[in-house]
C-alpha positions as CSV (number, residue, x, y, z in Angstrom):
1,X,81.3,43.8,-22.2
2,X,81.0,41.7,-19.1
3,X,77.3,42.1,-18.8
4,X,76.9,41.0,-22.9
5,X,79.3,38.2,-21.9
6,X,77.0,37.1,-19.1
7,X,74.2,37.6,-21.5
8,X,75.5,34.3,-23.9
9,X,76.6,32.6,-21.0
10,X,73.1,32.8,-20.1
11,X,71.4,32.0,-23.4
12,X,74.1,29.0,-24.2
13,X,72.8,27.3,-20.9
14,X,69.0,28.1,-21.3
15,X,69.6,26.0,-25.2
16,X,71.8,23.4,-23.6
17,X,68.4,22.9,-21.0
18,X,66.2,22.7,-24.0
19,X,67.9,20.6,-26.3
20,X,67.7,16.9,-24.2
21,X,63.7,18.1,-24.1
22,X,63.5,18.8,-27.9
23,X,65.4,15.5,-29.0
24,X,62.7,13.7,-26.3
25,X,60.3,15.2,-28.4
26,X,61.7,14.5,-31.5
27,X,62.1,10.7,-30.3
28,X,58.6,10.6,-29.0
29,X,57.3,12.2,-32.6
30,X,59.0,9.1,-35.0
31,X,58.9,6.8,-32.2
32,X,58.3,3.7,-33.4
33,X,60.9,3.2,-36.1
34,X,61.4,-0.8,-35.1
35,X,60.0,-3.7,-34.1
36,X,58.2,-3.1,-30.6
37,X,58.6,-6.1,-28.2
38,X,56.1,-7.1,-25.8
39,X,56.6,-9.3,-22.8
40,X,53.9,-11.3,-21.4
41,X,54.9,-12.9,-18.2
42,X,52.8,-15.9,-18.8
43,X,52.8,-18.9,-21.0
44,X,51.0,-18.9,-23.9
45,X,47.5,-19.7,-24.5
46,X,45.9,-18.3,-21.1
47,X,44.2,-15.1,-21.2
48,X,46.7,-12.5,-20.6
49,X,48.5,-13.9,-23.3
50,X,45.6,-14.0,-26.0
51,X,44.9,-10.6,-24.5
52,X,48.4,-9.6,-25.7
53,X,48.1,-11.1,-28.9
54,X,45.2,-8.6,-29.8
55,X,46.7,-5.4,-28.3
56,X,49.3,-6.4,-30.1
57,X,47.7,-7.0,-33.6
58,X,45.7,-4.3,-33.3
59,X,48.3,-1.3,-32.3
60,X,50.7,-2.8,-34.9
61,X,48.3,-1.5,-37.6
62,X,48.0,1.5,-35.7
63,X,51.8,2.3,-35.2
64,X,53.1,1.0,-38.4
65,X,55.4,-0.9,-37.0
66,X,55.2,-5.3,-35.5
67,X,54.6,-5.8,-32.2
68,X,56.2,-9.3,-30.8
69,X,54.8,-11.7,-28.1
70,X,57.7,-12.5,-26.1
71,X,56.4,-15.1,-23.3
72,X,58.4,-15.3,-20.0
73,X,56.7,-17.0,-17.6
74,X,57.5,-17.5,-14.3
75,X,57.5,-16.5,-10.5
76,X,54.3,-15.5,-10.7
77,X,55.2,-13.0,-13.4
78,X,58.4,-11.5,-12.0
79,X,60.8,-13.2,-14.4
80,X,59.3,-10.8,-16.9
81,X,58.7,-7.9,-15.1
82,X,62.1,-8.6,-14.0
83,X,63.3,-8.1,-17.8
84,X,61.0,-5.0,-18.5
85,X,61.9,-3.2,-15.2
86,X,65.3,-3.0,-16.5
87,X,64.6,-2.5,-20.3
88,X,65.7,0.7,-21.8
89,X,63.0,3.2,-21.4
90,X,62.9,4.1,-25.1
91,X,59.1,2.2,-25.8
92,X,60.8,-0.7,-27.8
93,X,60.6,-3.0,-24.8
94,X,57.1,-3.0,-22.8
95,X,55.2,-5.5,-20.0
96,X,51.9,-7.0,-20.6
97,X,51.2,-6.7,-16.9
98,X,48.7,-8.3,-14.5
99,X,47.6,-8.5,-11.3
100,X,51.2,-9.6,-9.9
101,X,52.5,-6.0,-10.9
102,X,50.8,-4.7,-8.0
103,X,50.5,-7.5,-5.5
104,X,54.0,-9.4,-6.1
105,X,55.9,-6.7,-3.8
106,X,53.1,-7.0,-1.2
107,X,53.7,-10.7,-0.8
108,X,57.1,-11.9,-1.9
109,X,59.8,-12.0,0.7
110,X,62.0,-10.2,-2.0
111,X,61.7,-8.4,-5.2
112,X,64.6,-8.1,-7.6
113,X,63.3,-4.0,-8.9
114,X,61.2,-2.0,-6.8
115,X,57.7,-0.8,-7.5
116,X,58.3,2.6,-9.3
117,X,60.8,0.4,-12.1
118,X,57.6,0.5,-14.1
119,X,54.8,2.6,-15.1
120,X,51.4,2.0,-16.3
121,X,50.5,2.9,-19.9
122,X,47.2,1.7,-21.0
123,X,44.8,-1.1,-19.9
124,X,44.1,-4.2,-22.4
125,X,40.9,-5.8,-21.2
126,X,40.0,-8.1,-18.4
127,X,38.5,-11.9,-18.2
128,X,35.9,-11.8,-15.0
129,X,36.5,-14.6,-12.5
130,X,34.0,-17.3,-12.1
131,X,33.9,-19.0,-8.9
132,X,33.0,-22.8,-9.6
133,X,32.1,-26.0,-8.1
134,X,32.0,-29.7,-9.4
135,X,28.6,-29.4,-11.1
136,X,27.1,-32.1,-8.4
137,X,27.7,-29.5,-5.6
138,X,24.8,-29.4,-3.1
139,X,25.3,-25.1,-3.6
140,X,23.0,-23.3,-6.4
141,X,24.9,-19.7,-5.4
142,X,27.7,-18.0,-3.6
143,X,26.0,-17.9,-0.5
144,X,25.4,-21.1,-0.1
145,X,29.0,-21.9,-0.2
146,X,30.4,-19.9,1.6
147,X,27.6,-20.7,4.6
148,X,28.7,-24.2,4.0
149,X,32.6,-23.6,4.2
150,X,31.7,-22.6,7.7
151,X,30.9,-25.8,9.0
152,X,33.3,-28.5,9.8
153,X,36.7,-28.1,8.4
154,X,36.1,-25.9,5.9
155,X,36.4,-25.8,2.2
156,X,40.1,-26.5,0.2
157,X,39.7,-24.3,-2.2
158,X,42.3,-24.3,-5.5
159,X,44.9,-21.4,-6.4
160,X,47.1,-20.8,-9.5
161,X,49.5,-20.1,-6.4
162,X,50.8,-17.3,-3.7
163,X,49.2,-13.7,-5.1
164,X,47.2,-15.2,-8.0
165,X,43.4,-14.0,-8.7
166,X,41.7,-17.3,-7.5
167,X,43.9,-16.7,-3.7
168,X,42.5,-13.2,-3.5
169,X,39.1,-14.4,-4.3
170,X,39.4,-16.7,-1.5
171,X,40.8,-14.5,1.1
172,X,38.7,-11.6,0.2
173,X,35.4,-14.2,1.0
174,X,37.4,-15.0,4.1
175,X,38.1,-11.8,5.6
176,X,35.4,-9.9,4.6
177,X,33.0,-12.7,4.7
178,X,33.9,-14.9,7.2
179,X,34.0,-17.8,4.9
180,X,36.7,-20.9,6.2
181,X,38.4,-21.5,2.8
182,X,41.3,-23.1,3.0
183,X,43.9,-21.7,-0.1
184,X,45.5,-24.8,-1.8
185,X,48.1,-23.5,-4.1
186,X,49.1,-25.6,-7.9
187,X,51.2,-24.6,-10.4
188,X,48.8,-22.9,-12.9
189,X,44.7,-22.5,-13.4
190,X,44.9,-25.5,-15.7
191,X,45.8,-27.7,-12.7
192,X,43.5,-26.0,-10.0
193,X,40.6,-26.7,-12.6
194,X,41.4,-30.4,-12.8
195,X,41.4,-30.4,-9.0
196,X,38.3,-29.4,-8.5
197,X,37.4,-31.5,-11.2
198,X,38.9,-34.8,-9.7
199,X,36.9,-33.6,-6.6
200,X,40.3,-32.9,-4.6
201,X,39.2,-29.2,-3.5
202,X,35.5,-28.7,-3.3
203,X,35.9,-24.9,-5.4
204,X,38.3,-22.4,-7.1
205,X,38.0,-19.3,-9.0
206,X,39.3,-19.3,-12.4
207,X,39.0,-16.7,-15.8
208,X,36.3,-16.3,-17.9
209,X,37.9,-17.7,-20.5
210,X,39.1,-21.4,-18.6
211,X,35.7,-22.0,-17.1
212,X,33.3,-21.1,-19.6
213,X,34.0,-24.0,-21.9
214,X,33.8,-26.7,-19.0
215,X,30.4,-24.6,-17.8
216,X,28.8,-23.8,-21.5
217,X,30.1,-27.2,-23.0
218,X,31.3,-29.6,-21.2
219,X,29.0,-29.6,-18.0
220,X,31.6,-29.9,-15.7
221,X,31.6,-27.2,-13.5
222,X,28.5,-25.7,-11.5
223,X,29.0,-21.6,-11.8
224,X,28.2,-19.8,-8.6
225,X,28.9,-16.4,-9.4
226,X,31.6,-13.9,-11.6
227,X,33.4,-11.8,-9.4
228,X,33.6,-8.8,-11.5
229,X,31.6,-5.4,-11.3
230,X,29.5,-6.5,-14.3
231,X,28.2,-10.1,-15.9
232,X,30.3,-11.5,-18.4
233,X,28.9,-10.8,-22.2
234,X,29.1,-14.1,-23.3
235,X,27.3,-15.8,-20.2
236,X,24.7,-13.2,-19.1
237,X,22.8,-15.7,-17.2
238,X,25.6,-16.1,-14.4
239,X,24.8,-13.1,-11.7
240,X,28.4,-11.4,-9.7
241,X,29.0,-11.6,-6.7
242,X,28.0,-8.4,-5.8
243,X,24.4,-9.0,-7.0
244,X,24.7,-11.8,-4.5
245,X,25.5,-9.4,-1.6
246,X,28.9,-9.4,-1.8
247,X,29.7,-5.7,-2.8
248,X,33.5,-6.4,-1.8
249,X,34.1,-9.8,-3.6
250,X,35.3,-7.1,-6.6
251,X,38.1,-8.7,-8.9
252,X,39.2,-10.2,-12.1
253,X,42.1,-11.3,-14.4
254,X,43.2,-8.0,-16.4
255,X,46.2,-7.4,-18.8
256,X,47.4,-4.0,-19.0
257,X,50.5,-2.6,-20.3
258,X,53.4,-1.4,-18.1
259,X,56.6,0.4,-19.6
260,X,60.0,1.1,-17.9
261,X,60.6,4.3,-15.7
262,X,61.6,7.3,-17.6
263,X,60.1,6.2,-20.8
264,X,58.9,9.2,-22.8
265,X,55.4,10.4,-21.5
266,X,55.0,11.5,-25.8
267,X,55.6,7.5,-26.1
268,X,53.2,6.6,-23.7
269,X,50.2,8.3,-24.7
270,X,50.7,7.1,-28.2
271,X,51.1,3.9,-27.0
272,X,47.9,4.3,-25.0
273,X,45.7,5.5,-27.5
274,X,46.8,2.6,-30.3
275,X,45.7,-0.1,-27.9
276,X,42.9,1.9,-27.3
277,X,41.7,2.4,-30.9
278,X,42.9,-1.9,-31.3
279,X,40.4,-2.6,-28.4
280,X,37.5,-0.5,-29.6
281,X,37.7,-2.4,-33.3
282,X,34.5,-4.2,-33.7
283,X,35.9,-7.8,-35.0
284,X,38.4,-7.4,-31.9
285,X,35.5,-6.8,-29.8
286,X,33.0,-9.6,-31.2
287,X,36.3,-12.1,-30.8
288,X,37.1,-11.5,-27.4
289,X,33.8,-11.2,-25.9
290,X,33.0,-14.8,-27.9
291,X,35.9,-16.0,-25.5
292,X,34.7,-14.5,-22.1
293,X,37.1,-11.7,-22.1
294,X,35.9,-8.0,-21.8
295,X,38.1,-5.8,-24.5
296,X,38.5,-2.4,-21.8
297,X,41.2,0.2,-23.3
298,X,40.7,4.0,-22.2
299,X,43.3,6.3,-21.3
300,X,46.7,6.3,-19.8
301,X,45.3,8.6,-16.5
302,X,42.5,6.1,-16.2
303,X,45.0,3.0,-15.8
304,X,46.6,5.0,-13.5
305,X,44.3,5.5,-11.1
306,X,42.7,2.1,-11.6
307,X,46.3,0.5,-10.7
308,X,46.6,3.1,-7.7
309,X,43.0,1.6,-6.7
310,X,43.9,-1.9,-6.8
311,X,47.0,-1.2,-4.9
312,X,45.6,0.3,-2.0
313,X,42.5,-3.0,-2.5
314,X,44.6,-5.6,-2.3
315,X,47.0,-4.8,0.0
316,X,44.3,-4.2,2.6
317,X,43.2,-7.9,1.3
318,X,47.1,-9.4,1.7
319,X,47.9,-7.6,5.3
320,X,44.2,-8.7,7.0
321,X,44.9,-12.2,5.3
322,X,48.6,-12.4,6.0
323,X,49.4,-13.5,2.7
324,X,53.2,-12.3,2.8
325,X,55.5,-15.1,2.4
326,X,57.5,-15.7,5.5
């Protein structure tokens, strides 16, 4: 009697264990039922958000259910991270992440969630960096400038502020370089462009999508080269950085998607692979490259380890620069 007794004591706790996993699984197997709300932490109109806006478009058709663009920007993309971090981890509330998600805890004096409040899910795609110069600049390529910012007292050169792409780009030519570039943060890209346009700094770096209008139409800027691994599709013609010989001037403005701690791994890989198939869609392709943005997707391991990479990057970058607030 006491051993069958100790029997269904045993059996009653081995369903009790299983039934939180089999109502996770049951969740992750209907999940979505609702209305899936993305936070971009970024006004409108730059490239994380249009970015967004396809993921979005696309893995709605996927999922079956909307996916909503909610913008809020600010502190360098901590107001919403902020609001994501401490979102129900249920899939319904998600971060269109950046850059920031990685580097903002390097650098801020204070963070208001800690690092592991979020997890990466799936990239989106990524706009390459093009370093620029008013287009009557005596420099026709990278290393020219950065020879040149050597003499005298060095170049100003523009930042969309503390942590941002374009401050990165500048320290990583300066530490790894030996470029004298002198970081001059402003409020957004919009205004570091029209700086460098009014002849106030004498470069910046900026997205794909923000220079190539004033290079391919306007006649602005002068391109020196794109930052990223590969040329950018829709201006072939500009060679990177590393082509240059700079093999560690290795960066550009990416959108990915991060989800709260303890949400579903079920959730996330079907979360990953809708983006995914949105990104691979030929008329999302042909749009995005037409702006300057590279549509990138994959898997949730590969975001992973590419977020784990640019940790380790950047804050090699933000402790040889000393870019930590003080």
């Amino acid at each position: 009697m006491i051993l069958h007794r100790r029997h269904l004591i045993a059996h009653s706790l081995a369903l009790l264990a299983v039934a939180p996993l089999a109502h996770a699984a049951d969740a992750a197997d209907s999940w979505p039922t609702r209305p899936i709300r993305l936070v971009v932490p970024f006004a409108a109109g730059g490239a994380n958000d249009l970015m967004a806006r396809s993921a979005a478009e696309g893995a709605s058709k996927v999922l079956g259910q909307p996916v909503v663009i909610d913008n809020r920007p600010g502190a360098g993309g901590t107001v919403g991270a902020d609001i994501v971090a401490k979102a129900a981890p249920d899939g319904y509330t998600l971060l269109v992440s950046a850059a920031g998600v990685i580097s903002n805890s390097m650098i801020k004096k204070s963070m208001p969630f800690k690092d592991d409040a979020l997890q990466p899910v799936v990239m989106i795609g990524l706009a390459p960096s093009v370093i620029v110069v008013p287009r009557n600049a005596p420099y026709d390529n990278l290393r020219d400038f950065v020879e040149a910012s050597r003499k005298g007292q060095g170049f100003n050169f523009a930042t969309a502020g503390t942590g941002s792409t374009p401050h990165f780009v500048a320290e990583m030519l300066n530490v790894k370089y030996g470029a004298q570039l002198q970081p001059v943060p402003y409020k957004s890209g919009s205004e570091s462009t029209t700086a460098v346009l009014g002849g106030q700094v004498e470069g910046t770096s900026e997205a794909s999508i923000i220079a190539l209008p004033h290079i391919l139409y306007e006649g602005k800027f002068k391109p020196l080269a794109t930052t990223w691994t590969q040329r950018i599709s829709a201006y072939p013609q500009l060679s990177t950085a590393v082509e240059q010989g700079f093999p560690d001037l290795q960066i550009a403005h990416w959108a990915g998607i991060h989800a709260p701690k303890g949400t579903p791994a079920a959730i996330l890989d079907k979360l990953a692979a809708a983006v995914d198939k949105a990104m691979k869609e030929p008329a999302t392709v042909d749009k995005l490259k037409g702006l300057g943005i590279e549509p990138v997707g994959g898997t949730r391991q590969e975001f992973v380890k590419f977020a784990d990479a640019e940790r380790k990057r950047l804050g090699e970058i933000v402790k040889a620069a000393k870019m930590q607030e003080k």
